[in-house]
C-alpha positions as CSV (number, residue, x, y, z in Angstrom):
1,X,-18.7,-25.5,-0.2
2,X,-16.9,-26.7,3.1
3,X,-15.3,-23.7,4.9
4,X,-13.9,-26.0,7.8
5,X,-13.5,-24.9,11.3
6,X,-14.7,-21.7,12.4
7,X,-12.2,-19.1,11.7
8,X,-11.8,-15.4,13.3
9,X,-13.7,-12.8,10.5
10,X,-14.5,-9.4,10.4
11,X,-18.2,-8.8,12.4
12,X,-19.7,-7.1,9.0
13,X,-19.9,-5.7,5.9
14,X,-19.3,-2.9,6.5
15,X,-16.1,-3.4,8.8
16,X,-14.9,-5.6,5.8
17,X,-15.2,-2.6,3.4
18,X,-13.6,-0.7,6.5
19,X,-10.5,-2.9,7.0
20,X,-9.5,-3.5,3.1
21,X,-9.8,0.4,2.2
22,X,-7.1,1.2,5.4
23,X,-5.6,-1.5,3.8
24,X,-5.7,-0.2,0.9
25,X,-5.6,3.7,1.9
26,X,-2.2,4.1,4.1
27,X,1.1,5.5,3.0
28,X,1.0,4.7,-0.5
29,X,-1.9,7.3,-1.0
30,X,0.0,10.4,1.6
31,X,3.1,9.4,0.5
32,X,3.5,7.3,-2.4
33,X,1.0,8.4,-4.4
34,X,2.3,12.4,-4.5
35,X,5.8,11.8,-4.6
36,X,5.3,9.0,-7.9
37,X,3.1,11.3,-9.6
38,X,5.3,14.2,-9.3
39,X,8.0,12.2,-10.8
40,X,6.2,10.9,-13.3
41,X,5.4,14.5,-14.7
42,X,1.9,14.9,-13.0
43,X,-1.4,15.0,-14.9
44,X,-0.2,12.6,-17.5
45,X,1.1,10.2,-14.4
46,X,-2.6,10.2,-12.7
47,X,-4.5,9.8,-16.3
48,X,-2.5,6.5,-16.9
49,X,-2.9,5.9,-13.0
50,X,-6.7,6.1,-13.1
51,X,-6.7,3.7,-16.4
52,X,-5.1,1.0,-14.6
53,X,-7.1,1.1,-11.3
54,X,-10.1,0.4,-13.5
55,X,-9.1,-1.8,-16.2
56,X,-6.4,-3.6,-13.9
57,X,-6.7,-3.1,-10.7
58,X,-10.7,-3.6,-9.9
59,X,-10.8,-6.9,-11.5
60,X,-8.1,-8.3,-10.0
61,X,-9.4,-7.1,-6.5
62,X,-12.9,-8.9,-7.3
63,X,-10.6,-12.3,-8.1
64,X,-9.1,-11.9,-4.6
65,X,-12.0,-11.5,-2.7
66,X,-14.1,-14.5,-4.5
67,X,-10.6,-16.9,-3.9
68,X,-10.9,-16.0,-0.3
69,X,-14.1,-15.8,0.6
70,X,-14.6,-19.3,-1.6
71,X,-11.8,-21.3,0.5
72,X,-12.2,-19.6,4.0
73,X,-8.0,-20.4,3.9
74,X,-4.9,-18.1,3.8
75,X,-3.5,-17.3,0.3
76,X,-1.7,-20.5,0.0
77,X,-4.3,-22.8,1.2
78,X,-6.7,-21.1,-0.7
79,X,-5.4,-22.3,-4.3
80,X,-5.2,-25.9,-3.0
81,X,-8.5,-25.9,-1.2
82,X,-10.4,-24.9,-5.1
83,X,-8.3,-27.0,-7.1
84,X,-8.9,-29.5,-4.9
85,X,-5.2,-30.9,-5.5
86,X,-2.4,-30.1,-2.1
87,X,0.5,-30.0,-5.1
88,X,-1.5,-27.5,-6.8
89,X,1.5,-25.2,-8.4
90,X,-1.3,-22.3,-8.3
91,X,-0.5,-22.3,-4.8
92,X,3.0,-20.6,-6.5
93,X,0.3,-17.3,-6.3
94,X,-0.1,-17.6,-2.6
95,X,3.6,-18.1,-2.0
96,X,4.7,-15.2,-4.5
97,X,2.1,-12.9,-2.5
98,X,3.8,-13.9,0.8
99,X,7.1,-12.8,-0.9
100,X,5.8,-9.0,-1.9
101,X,4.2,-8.4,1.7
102,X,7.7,-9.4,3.1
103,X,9.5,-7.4,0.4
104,X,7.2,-4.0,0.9
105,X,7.3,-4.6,4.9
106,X,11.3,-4.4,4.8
107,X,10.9,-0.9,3.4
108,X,7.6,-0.1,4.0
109,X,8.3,-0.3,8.1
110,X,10.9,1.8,7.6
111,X,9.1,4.4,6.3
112,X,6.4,4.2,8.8
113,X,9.6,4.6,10.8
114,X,9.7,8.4,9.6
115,X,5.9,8.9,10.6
116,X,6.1,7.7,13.8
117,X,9.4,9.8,14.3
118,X,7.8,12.9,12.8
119,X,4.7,12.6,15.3
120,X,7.3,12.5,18.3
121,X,8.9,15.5,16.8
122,X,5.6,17.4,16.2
123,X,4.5,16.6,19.8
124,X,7.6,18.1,21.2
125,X,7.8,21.4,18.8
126,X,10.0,20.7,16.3
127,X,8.8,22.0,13.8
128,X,7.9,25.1,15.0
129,X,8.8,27.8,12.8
130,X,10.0,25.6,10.3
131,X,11.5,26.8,6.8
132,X,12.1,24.9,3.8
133,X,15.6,24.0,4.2
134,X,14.8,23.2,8.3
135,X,12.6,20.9,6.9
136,X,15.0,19.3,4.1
137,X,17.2,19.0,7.3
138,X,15.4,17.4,9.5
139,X,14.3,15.3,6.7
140,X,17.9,14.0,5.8
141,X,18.6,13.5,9.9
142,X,15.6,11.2,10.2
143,X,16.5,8.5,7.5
144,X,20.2,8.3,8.6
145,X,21.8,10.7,6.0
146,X,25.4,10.9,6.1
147,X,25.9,7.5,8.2
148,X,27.8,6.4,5.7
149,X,31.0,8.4,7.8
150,X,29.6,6.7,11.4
151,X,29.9,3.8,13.1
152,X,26.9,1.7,13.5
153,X,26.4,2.2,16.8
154,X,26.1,6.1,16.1
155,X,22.6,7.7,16.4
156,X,22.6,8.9,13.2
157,X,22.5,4.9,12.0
158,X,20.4,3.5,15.1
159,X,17.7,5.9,15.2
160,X,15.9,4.9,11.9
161,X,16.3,1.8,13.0
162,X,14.8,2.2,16.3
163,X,11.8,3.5,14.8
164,X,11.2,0.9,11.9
165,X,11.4,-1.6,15.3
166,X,8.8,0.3,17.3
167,X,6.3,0.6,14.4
168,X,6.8,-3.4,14.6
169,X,6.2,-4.0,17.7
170,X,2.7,-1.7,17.5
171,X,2.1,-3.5,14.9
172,X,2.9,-7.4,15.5
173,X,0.7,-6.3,18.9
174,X,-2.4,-5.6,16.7
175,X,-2.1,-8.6,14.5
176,X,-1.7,-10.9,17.7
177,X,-5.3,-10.0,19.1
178,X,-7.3,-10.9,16.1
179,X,-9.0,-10.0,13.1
180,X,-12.2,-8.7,14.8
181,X,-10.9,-7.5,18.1
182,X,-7.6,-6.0,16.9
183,X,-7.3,-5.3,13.2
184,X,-11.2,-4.1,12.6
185,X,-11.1,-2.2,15.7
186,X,-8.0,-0.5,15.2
187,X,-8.9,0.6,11.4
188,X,-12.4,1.7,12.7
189,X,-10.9,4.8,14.7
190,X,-8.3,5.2,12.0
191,X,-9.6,6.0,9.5
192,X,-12.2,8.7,9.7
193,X,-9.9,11.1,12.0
194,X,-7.4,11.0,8.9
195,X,-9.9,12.0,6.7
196,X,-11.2,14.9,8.2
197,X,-7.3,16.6,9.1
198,X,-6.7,15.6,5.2
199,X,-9.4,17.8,4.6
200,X,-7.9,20.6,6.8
201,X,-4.4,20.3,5.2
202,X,-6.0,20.7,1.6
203,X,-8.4,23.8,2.4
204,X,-5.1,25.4,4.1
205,X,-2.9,24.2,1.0
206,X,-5.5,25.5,-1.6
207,X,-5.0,29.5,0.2
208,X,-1.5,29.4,-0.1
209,X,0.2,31.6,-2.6
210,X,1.3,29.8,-5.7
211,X,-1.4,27.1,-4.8
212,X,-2.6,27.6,-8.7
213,X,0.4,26.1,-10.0
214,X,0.5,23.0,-7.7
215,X,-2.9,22.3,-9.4
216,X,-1.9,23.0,-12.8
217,X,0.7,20.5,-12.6
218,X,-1.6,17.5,-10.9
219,X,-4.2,18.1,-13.6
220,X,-2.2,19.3,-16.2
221,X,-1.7,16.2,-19.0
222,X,1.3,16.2,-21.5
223,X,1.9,12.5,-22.6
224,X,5.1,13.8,-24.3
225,X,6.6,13.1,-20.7
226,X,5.5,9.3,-20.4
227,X,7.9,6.5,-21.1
228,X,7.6,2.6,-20.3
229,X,8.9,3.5,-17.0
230,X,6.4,5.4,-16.4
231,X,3.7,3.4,-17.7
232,X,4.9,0.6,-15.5
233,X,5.4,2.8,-12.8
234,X,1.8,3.9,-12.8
235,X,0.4,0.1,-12.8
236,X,2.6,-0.7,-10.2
237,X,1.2,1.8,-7.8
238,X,-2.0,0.9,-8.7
239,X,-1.1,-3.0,-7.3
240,X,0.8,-1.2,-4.0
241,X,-2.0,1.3,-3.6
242,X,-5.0,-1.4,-3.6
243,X,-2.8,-3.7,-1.7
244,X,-2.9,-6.4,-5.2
245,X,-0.7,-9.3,-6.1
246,X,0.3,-9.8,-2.4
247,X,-2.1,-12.4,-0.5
248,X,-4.1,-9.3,0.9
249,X,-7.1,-8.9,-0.2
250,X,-7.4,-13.1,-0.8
251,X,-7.1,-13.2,3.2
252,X,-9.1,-10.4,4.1
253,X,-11.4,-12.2,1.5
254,X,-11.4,-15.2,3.7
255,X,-12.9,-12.7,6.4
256,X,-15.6,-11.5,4.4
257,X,-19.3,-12.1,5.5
258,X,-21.6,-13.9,3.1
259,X,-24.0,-11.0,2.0
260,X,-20.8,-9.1,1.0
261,X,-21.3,-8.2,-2.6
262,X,-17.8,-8.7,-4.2
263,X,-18.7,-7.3,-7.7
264,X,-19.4,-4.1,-6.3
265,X,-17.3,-3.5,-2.5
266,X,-13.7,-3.5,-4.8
267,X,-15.2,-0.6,-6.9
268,X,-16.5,1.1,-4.0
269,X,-12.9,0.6,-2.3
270,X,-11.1,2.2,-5.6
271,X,-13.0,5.0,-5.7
272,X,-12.7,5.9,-2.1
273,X,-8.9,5.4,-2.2
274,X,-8.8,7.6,-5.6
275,X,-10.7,9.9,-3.7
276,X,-8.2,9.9,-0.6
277,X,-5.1,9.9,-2.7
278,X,-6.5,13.1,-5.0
279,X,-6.7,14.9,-1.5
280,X,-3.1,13.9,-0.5
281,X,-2.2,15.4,-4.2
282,X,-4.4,18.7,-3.1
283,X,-2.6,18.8,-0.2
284,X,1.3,18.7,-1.1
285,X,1.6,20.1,-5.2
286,X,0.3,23.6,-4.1
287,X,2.7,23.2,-1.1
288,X,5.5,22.2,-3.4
289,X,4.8,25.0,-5.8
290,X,4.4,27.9,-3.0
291,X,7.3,26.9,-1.1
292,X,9.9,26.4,-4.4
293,X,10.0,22.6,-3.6
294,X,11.0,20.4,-6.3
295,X,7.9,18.5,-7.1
296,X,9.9,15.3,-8.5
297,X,11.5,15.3,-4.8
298,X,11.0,11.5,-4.4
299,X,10.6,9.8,-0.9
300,X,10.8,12.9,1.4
301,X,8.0,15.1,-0.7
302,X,5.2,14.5,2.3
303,X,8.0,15.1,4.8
304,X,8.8,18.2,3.7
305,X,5.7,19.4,2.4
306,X,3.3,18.9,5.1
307,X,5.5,20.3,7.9
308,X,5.4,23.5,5.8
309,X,1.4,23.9,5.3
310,X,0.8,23.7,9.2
311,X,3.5,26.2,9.9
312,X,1.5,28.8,8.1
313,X,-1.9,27.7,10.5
314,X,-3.1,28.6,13.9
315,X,-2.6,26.2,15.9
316,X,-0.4,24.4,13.4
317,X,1.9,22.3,15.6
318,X,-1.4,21.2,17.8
319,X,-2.5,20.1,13.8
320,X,0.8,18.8,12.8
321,X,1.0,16.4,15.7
322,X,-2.6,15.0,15.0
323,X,-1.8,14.9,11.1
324,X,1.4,12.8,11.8
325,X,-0.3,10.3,14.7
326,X,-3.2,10.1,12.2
327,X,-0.6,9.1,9.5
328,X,1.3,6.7,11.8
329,X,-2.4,5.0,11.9
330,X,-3.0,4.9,8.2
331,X,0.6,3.4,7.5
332,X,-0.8,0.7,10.6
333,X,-3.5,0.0,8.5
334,X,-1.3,-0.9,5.3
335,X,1.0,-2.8,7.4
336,X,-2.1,-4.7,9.4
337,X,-2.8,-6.3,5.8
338,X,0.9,-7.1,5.0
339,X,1.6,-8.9,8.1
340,X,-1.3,-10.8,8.1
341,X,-0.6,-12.6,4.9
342,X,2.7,-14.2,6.5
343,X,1.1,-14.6,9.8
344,X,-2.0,-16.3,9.0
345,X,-0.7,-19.1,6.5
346,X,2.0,-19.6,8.9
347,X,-0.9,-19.7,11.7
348,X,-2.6,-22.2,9.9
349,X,-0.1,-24.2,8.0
350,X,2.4,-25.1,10.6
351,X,-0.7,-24.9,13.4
352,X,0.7,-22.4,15.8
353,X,-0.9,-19.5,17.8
354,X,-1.7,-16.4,15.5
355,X,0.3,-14.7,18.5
356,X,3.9,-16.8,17.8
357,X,3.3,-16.4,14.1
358,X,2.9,-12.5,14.3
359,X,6.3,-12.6,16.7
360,X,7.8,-14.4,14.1
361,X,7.0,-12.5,11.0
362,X,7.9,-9.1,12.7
363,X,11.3,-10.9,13.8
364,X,11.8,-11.2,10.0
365,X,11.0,-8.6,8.7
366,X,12.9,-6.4,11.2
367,X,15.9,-8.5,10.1
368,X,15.8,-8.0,6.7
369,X,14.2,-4.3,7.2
370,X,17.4,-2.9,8.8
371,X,19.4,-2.7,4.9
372,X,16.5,-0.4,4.3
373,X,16.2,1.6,6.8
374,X,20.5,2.4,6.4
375,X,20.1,2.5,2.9
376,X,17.1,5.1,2.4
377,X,19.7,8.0,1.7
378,X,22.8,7.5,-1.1
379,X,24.8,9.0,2.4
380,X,23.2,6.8,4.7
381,X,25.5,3.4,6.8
382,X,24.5,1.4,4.0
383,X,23.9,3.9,1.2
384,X,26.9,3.2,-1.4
385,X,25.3,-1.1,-0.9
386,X,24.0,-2.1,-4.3
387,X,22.7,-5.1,-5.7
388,X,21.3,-4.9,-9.5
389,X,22.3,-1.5,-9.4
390,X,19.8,-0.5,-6.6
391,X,20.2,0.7,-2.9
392,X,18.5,-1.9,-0.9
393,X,15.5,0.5,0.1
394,X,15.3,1.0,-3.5
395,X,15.5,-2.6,-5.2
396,X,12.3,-3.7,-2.4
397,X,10.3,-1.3,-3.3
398,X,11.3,-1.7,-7.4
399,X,10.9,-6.0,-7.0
400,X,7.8,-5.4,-4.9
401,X,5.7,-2.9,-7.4
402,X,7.1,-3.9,-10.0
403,X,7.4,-7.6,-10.6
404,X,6.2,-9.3,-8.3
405,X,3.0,-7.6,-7.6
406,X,2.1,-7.4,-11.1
407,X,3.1,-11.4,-12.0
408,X,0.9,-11.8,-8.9
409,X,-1.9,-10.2,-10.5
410,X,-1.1,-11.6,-13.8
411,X,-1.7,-15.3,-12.2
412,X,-4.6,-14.2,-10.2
413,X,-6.6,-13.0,-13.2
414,X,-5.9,-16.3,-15.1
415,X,-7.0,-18.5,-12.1
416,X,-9.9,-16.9,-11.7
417,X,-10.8,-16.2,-15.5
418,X,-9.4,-19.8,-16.8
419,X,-8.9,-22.2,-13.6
420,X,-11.4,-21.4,-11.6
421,X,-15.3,-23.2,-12.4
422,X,-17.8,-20.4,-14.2
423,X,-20.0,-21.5,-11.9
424,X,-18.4,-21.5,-8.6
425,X,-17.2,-17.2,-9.6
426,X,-20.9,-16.7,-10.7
427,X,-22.1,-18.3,-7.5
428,X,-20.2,-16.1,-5.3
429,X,-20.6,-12.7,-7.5
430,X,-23.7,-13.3,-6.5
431,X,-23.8,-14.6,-3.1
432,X,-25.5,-17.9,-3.6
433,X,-27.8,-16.6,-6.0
434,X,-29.2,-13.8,-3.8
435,X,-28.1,-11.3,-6.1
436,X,-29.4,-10.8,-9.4
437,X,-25.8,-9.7,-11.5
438,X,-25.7,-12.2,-14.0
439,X,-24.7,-9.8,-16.5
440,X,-22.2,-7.9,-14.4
441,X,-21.1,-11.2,-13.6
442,X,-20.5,-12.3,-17.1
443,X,-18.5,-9.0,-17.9
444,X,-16.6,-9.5,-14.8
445,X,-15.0,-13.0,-16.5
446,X,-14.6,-11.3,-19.6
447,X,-12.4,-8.7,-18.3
448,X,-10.1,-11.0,-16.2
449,X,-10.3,-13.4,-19.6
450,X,-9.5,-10.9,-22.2
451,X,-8.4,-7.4,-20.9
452,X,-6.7,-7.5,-17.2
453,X,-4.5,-10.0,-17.8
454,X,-3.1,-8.8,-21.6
455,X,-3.2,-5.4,-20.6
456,X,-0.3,-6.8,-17.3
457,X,1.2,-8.7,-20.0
458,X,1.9,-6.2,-22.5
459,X,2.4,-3.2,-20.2
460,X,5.2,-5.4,-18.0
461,X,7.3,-6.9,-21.1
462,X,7.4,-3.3,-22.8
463,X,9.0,-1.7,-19.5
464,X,11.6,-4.7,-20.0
465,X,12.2,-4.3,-23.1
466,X,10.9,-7.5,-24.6
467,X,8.5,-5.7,-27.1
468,X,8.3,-2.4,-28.0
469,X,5.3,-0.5,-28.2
């Protein structure tokens, strides 16, 4: 098949597998992942987790990369390019995907906004000697809480706001070099420094008296606690987590090399995020459980966690500032991916410079980002703002994970299971024949026939209360 003119690509295999794990591996594993699963009652919460990744998530990752890598287009182009029709309404996929990266970005940026405010505060010691309720303070200072009784102009409202600018600009700067010379480059150095002070932060955690309890509750299961919120919860961050349903992975697909095996690289990406996210889990329950911090603490859980583990460490603040900069680089990572999806099919279909695009997208996003980032706290400037019964911080990260990720996913399994040619999926499985996975091949197709899809269906008309299981 045509791929068209030469487009930028990553410069191997394995910077491709590099680049979609920090896609996939950001905040949504150090920060997400803990604060969901302690609200969704723990053990149970990761046992459902683990089922969708597998059963869900995997597939639907091997459908985006083949749609990529089998147009060489952005997630809209993509659909039209292999139905061969410009009115294709699977393009509707692409489109939908543009819409979650936008939706996650407006609160997504803002929380990378913390990060990059917690590394300025490590670097200049402020969290030196830091207690519990110090750290649930300077928690509730950094998203704006209690701007509800300022003016805009205060620094309680602007400062969140500053930051969810800054990570912006860092980032719309990234995107605007390239895939090879600025995204793949960036994630290279990323992403191995954060693993080893992950390490560091769950050897120290696992000393800490009280640690035993932390554990008990990540790997203790009790189903009593799971409802269809739950249940849908759990999917959902399985689609943020692995970066699904939003035009990610079919971009970075478009970047792929040709002896990429795309069977195998999404299981190899699942397991390495599982394994990441467990360590995040190691890292803040037996901190929550030693310090006497509610482990269904929502949002601020990492916040107020980590800050606590380093303080009990030599040379903790030296360690706190690497673990936050190190952060601020895996939520880079995420965001890399998101903004890409707007800025290439805007790059491509509208023919403008991949620098102008970026500008523009950030523009947007910064726009709309700002209800988020005064809306984060139920005291913050915008805090008592709902719509559909949701803050706006809220109701972007519930439309995002929730419904449009998984309708996303819902439509990408069909296309590739129903729409797509057996042979054009079999052909790129296995890489023009090169590889000899007919049989994993075949159960691929069965599974985004049969399973993925009904298993999205079922699980996201329960939590509405279409049918009842």
């Amino acid at each position: 098949m045509s791929t068209g003119s030469k487009r930028d690509g990553f410069s191997s295999t394995l910077a491709a597998l590099m680049v979609a794990l920090g896609s996939a591996v950001g905040l949504g594993n150090i920060w997400k992942f803990p604060y969901m699963t302690g609200t969704g009652g723990g053990g149970a919460f990761l046992v459902i987790y683990l089922f969708f990744v597998f059963c869900v998530a995997v597939p639907i990752m091997i459908s985006e990369f083949v749609i990529g890598r089998r147009s060489r287009l952005n997630a809209v182009g993509a659909f039209r390019r292999l139905t061969g029709n410009p009115s294709t309404p699977w393009s509707g996929i692409g489109f939908l995907g543009a819409a979650s990266s936008y939706l996650i970005m407006f609160f997504y940026s803002c929380v990378a906004g913390w990060v990059y405010c917690y590394t300025y505060k490590a670097a200049t010691g402020a969290f030196a000697d830091i207690t519990k309720e110090g750290a649930e303070a300077l928690f509730s200072a950094t998203i704006g809480a209690g701007g509800a009784e300022a003016s805009f102009f205060s620094s309680t409202v602007l400062a969140p706001i500053f930051w969810q600018v800054f990570v912006l600009a860092v980032v719309g700067t990234i995107i605007s070099l390239g895939v090879a010379k600025g995204i793949e480059r960036a994630i290279k150095v990323m992403m191995p420094a954060l693993f080893v002070l992950l390490i560091a932060c769950v050897i120290r955690a696992l000393t800490l008296p009280g640690a035993a309890d932390g554990l008990y509750f990540l790997f203790h299961v009790d189903f009593k606690q799971v409802t269809p919120a739950v249940v849908l919860a759990a999917m959902g961050l399985a689609f943020f987590k692995l970066s699904l349903g939003m035009g990610t992975m079919i971009t970075y697909g478009s970047y792929f090399t040709d002896d990429a095996d795309l069977s195998l690289s999404p299981l190899k990406i699942a397991v390495a995020d599982i394994c990441i996210s467990m360590l995040a889990g190691l890292a803040v329950f037996p901190t929550v459980f030693s310090f006497g911090v509610e482990p269904g603490a929502g949002p601020g859980l990492l916040f107020i966690t980590i800050p606590l583990v380093f303080s009990q460490m030599p040379f903790g603040q030296v360690l706190l500032f690497a673990f936050f900069l190190l952060t601020a680089f895996a939520a880079n990572g995420a965001m890399l991916s998101l903004v890409e999806v707007p800025t290439i099919w805007m790059a491509e279909e509208f023919n403008i410079s991949r620098r102008r695009s970026a500008l523009i997208n950030c523009v947007i996003i910064g726009a709309v980002g700002i209800l988020a980032a005064c809306s984060a706290d139920g005291t913050g400037y915008l805090g008592a703002a709902t719509l559909f019964g949701k803050g706006f911080f809220d109701l972007f990260d519930y439309l995002s994970s929730n419904v449009t990720m998984p309708i996303g996913g819902l439509c990408i399994a069909i296309f590739t299971g129903y729409v797509m040619r057996r042979a054009d999926l079999f052909d790129e499985l296995s890489n023009h024949g090169t590889l000899r996975n007919d049989g994993r091949a075949a159960f691929i197709r069965v599974l985004l026939r049969y399973v993925t899809p009904v298993l999205v269906l079922v699980i996201f008309l329960n939590a509405l209360g279409v049918i009842k299981l």
